[in-house]
C-alpha positions as a Python dict, from the first residue, in 0.01 Angstrom:
ca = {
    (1, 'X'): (0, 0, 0),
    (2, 'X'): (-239, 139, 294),
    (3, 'X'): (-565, -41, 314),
    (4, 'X'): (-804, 194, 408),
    (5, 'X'): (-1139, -19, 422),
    (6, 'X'): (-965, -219, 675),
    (7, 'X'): (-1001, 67, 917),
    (8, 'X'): (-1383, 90, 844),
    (9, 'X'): (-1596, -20, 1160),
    (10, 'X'): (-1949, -200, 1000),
    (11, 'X'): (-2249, -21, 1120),
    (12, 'X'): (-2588, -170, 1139),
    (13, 'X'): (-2910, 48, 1050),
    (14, 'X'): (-3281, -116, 1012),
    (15, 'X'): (-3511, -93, 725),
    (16, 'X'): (-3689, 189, 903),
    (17, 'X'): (-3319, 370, 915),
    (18, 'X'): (-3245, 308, 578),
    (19, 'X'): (-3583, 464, 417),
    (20, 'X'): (-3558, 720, 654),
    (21, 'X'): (-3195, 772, 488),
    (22, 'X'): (-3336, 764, 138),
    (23, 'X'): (-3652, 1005, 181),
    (24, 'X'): (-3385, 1302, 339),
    (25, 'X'): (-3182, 1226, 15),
    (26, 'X'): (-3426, 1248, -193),
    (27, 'X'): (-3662, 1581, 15),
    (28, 'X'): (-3280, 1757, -3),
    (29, 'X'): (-3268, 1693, -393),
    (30, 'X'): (-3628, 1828, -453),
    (31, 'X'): (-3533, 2139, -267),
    (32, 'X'): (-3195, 2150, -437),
    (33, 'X'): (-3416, 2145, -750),
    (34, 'X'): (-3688, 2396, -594),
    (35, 'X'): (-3420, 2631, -581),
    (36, 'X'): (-3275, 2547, -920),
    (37, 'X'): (-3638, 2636, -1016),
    (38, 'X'): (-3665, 2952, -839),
    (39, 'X'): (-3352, 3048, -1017),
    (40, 'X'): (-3434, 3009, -1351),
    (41, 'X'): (-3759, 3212, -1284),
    (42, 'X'): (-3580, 3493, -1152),
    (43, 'X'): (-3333, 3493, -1432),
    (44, 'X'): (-3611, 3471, -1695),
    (45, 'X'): (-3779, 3797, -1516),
    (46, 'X'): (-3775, 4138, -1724),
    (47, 'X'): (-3582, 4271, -1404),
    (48, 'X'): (-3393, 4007, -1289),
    (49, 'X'): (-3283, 4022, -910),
    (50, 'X'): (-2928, 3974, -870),
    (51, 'X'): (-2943, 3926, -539),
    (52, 'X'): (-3213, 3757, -491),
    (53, 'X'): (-3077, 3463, -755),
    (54, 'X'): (-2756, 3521, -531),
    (55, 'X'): (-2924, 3443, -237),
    (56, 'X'): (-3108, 3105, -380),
    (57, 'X'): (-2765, 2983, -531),
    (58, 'X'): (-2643, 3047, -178),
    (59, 'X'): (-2896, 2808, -32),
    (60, 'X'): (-2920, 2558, -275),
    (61, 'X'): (-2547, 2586, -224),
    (62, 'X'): (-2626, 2500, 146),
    (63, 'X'): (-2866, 2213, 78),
    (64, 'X'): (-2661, 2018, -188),
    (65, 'X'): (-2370, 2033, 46),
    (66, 'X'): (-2592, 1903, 346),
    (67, 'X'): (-2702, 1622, 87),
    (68, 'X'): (-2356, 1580, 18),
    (69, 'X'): (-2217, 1496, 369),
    (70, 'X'): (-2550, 1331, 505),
    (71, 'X'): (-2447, 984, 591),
    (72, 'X'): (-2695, 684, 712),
    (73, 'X'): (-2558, 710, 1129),
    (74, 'X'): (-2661, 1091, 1135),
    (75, 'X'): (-3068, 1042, 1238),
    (76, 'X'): (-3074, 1415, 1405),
    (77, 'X'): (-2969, 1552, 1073),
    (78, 'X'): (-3191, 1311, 852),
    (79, 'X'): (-3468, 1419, 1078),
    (80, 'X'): (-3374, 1814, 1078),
    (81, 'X'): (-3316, 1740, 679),
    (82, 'X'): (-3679, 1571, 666),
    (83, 'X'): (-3839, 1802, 842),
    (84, 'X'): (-3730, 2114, 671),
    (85, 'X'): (-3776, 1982, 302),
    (86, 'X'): (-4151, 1919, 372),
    (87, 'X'): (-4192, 2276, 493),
    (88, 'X'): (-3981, 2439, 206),
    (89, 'X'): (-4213, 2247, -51),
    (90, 'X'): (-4498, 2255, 106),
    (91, 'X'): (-4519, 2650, 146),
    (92, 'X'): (-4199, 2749, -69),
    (93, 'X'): (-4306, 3139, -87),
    (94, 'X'): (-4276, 3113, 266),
    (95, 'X'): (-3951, 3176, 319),
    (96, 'X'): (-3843, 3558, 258),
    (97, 'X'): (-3547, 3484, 49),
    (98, 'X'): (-3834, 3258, -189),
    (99, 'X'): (-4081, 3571, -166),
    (100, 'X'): (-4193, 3758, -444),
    (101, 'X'): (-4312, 3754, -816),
    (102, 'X'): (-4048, 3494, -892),
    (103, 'X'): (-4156, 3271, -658),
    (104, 'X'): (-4488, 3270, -669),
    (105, 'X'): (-4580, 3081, -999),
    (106, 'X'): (-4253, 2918, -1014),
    (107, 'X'): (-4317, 2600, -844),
    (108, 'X'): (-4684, 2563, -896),
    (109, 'X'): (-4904, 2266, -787),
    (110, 'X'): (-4932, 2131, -395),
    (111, 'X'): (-4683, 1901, -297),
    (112, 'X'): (-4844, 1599, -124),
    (113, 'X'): (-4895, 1645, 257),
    (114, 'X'): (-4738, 1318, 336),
    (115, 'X'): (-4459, 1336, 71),
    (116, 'X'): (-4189, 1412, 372),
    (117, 'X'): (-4406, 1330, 666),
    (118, 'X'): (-4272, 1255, 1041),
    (119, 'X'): (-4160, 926, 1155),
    (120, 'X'): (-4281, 633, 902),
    (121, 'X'): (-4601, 465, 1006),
    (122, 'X'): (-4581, 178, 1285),
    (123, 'X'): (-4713, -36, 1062),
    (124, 'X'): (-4536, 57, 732),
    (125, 'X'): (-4267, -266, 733),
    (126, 'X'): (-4493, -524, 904),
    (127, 'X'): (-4468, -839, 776),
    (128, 'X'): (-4736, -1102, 746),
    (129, 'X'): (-4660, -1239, 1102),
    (130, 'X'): (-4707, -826, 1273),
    (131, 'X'): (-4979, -833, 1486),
    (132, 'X'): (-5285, -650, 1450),
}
């Protein structure tokens, strides 16, 4: 019998790693569901656009695998994976594959400025002892 979690190395990642881990999981599932969104809107169209619904599956395609593989070590991805979920739902018609009829009532109501911001605050895990 082959042991294979003998052959795992431990890593170590901080608080501030691990949150920053868990917000790109969950900003890659909200655009994974954006698209799902986007989708269904299409398809319910008079005229649906084959292609266009085509193109969406092929991104959301893109995003669930890059969800998939993400792992806690890889902070240039979680960053790149931050960053591009808060633009996507901040201005989702913005991208041209997302233009159109479809997309514009589809996903309706702001997503919170902050919801994917940058780096987490300085002061977002100090403790009682932090100083001021």
């Amino acid at each position: 019998m082959v042991n294979v979690l003998a052959e795992l190395r431990p890593i170590a990642w901080s608080v501030r790693d691990a949150v920053a881990y868990e917000v790109a999981l969950e900003g890659a599932g909200q655009v994974i569901g954006l698209y799902a969104e986007l989708m269904a809107a299409e398809e319910a169209a008079d005229e649906p656009d084959e292609d266009a619904i085509g193109r969406l599956r092929a991104r959301q395609e893109i995003w669930a695998a890059r969800r998939r593989e993400l792992r806690p070590q890889h902070a240039d991805e979680i960053a790149a994976i931050r960053s591009e979920a808060e633009d996507l739902l901040a201005e989702p018609a913005a991208e041209d594959a997302l233009a159109g009829p479809a997309a514009e009532d589809a996903f309706a109501g702001p997503v919170g400025e902050d919801a994917f911001a940058g780096p987490v605050g300085e002061d977002a895990f100090a403790g009682p002892d932090a100083e001021d």
